[in-house]
C-alpha positions, -999 to 999 in steps of 0.1 A, spaced: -204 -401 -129 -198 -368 -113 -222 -355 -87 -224 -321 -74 -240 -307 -38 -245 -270 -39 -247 -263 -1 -265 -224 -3 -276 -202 18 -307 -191 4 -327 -157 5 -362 -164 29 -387 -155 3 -371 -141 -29 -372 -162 -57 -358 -142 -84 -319 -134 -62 -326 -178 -54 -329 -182 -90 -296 -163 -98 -281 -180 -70 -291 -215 -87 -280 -207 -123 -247 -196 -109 -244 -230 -93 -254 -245 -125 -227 -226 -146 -202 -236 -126 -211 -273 -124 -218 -275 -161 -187 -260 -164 -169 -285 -145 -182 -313 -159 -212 -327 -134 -236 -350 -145 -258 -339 -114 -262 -312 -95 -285 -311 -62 -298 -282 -44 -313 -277 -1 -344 -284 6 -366 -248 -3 -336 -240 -21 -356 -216 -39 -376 -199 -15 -355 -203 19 -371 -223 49 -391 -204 76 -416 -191 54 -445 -189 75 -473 -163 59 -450 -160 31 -455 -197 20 -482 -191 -12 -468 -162 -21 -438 -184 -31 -453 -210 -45 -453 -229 -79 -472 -250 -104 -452 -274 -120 -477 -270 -149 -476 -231 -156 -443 -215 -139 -419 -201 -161 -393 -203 -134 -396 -239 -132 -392 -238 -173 -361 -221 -171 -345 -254 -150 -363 -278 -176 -342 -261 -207 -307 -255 -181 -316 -298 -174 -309 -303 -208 -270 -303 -202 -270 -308 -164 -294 -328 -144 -310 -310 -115 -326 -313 -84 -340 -288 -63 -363 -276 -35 -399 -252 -40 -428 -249 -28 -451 -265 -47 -493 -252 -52 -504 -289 -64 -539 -275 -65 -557 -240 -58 -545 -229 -21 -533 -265 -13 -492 -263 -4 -463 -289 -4 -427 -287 6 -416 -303 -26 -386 -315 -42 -379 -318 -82 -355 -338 -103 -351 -324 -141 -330 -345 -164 -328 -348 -202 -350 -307 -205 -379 -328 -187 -393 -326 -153 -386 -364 -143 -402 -369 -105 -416 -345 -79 -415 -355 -42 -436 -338 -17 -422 -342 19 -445 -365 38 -431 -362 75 -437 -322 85 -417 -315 111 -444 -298 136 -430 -298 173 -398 -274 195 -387 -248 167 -407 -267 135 -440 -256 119 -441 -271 88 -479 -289 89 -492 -255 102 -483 -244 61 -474 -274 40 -501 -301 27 -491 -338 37 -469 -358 9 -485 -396 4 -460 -414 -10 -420 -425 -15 -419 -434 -51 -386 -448 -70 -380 -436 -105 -357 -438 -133 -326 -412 -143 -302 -411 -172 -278 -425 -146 -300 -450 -124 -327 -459 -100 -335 -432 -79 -352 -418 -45 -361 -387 -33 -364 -376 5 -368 -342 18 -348 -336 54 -370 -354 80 -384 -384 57 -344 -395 60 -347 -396 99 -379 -428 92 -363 -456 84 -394 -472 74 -393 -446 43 -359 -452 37 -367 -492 34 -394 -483 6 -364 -469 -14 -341 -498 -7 -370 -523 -18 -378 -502 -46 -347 -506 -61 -331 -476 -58 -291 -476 -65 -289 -438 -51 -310 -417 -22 -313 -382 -25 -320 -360 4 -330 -326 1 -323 -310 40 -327 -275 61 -311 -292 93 -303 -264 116 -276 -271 141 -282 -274 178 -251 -279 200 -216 -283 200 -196 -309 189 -159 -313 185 -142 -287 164 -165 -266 142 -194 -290 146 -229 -289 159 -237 -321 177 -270 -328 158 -247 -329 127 -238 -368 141 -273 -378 136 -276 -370 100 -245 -387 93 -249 -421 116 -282 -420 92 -263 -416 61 -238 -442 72 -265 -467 80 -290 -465 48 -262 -463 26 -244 -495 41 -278 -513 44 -296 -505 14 -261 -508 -7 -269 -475 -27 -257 -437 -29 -267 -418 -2 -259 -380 -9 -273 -355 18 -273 -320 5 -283 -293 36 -282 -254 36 -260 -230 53 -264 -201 72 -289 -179 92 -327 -172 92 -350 -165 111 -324 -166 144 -315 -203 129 -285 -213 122 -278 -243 97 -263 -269 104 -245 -277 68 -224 -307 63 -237 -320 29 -225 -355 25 -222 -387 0 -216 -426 13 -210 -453 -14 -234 -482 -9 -207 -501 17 -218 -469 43 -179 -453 36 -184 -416 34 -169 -398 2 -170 -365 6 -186 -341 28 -188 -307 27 -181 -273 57 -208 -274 85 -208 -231 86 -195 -221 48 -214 -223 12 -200 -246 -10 -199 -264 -45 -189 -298 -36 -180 -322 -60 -175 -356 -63 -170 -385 -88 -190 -418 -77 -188 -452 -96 -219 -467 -105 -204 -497 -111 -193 -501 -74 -227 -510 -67 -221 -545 -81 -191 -552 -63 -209 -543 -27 -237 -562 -36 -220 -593 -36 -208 -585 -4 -235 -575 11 -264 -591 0 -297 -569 13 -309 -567 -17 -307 -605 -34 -323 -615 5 -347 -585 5 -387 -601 16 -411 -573 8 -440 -596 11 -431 -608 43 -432 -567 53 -464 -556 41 -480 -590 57 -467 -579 94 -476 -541 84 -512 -555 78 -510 -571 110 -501 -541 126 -523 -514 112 -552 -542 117 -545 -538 155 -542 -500 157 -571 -482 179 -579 -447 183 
């Protein structure tokens, strides 16, 4: 399978130059033979949004724009950031997975960053749930940027099933690392190494580039195979089409060597969970 990160810089509140910017990608991946192509979180509307956040925003049930990836999914699949109107004035920071010309899963982002330099629950609704769901290829989750950093949510994928974990990021960069890195960029891919090597599935990390806003972002898309060795990964500071073949199959093989999954005890979770929440006070 061949997998594609298209690691844009998008344009803050114009969704017709995003939408050129997005079919370009797709061109060029369908050109080079990916099976899947995955976009930044708010790929099409860029991230600090602010006021501009309805004026953006989509129905998945009655938005041409959204119709045009359905028929471009029929040769490519896709996955891609928006802002979603789920009902009349009510907002998510939402990520879609097209496959096959159908719209196959929508995730709205249920941890809103909203603290330091974030805003996100002072204009995005609250997502409720971490659902698995089946692809052409296999079992899959969605995450949007700061979902990935809860492990909790990342476990509900892992005991779901999932073989690959998608994450959909606009992780701007903070500090200086080593060479042309920004030190928060360690965090997101300690993370990647971790879920991947623990839950024994895909973990591909796709995050935007550039500035907005006086933000810069922090790049440095990634994929891990489920033993937690990274693939590929892609600049920190430039755009890029990033592409890389993954084996499917290699999911056996780690399983057997790493056995989360056969020793996996969901039951014995959500029994402790219940025991927690039980105890929780105001």
């Amino acid at each position: 399978m061949k997998v594609a990160l298209a690691q844009t810089a998008p344009y803050l509140g114009n969704l017709d130059k995003n939408f050129q910017q997005h079919k370009e990608r797709i061109e060029k991946a369908r050109s080079a033979g990916v099976d899947l192509l995955i976009f930044p979180e708010l790929s099409l509307t860029g991230y600090t949004l602010q006021d501009m956040t309805q004026e953006v925003a989509l129905r998945v049930d009655a938005a041409p724009l959204l119709d045009e990836f359905r028929s471009m999914s029929r040769e490519i699949a896709i996955v891609l950031g928006f802002v979603e109107e789920k009902e009349r004035g009510l907002f998510f920071n939402s990520a879609a997975y097209f496959a096959e010309g159908e719209l196959r899963h929508v995730h709205r982002k249920v941890y809103l960053p909203t603290y330091g330099m974030f805003e996100e629950a002072k204009f995005f609704a609250q997502g409720k749930n971490f659902h698995t769901f089946d692809t052409p290829f296999t079992r899959t989750g969605l995450m949007i940027c700061y979902d990935f950093l809860h492990y909790g949510a990342c476990y509900l994928h892992f005991a779901g099933g999932a073989d690959m974990i998608i994450v959909l990021s606009a992780a701007p960069g903070r500090g200086f690392a080593e060479g042309d890195t920004y030190a928060t960029s360690h965090m997101w891919e300690l993370m990647g190494e971790t879920i991947s090597r623990f839950s024994t599935a895909f973990v591909i990390y796709c995050n935007r580039v550039g500035f907005e806003d006086g933000k810069a972002f922090a790049g440095g898309s990634f994929i891990f195979n489920p033993g937690g060795e990274l693939l590929a990964q892609a600049s920190y500071t430039e755009e890029e089409l990033l592409i890389q073949d993954i084996d499917l199959d290699s999911i056996r093989t780690w399983r057997k060597k790493l056995p989360y999954r056969r020793d996996n005890k969901p039951e014995i979770v959500l029994e402790a969970l219940r025991r927690v929440v039980s105890r929780y006070e105001d």
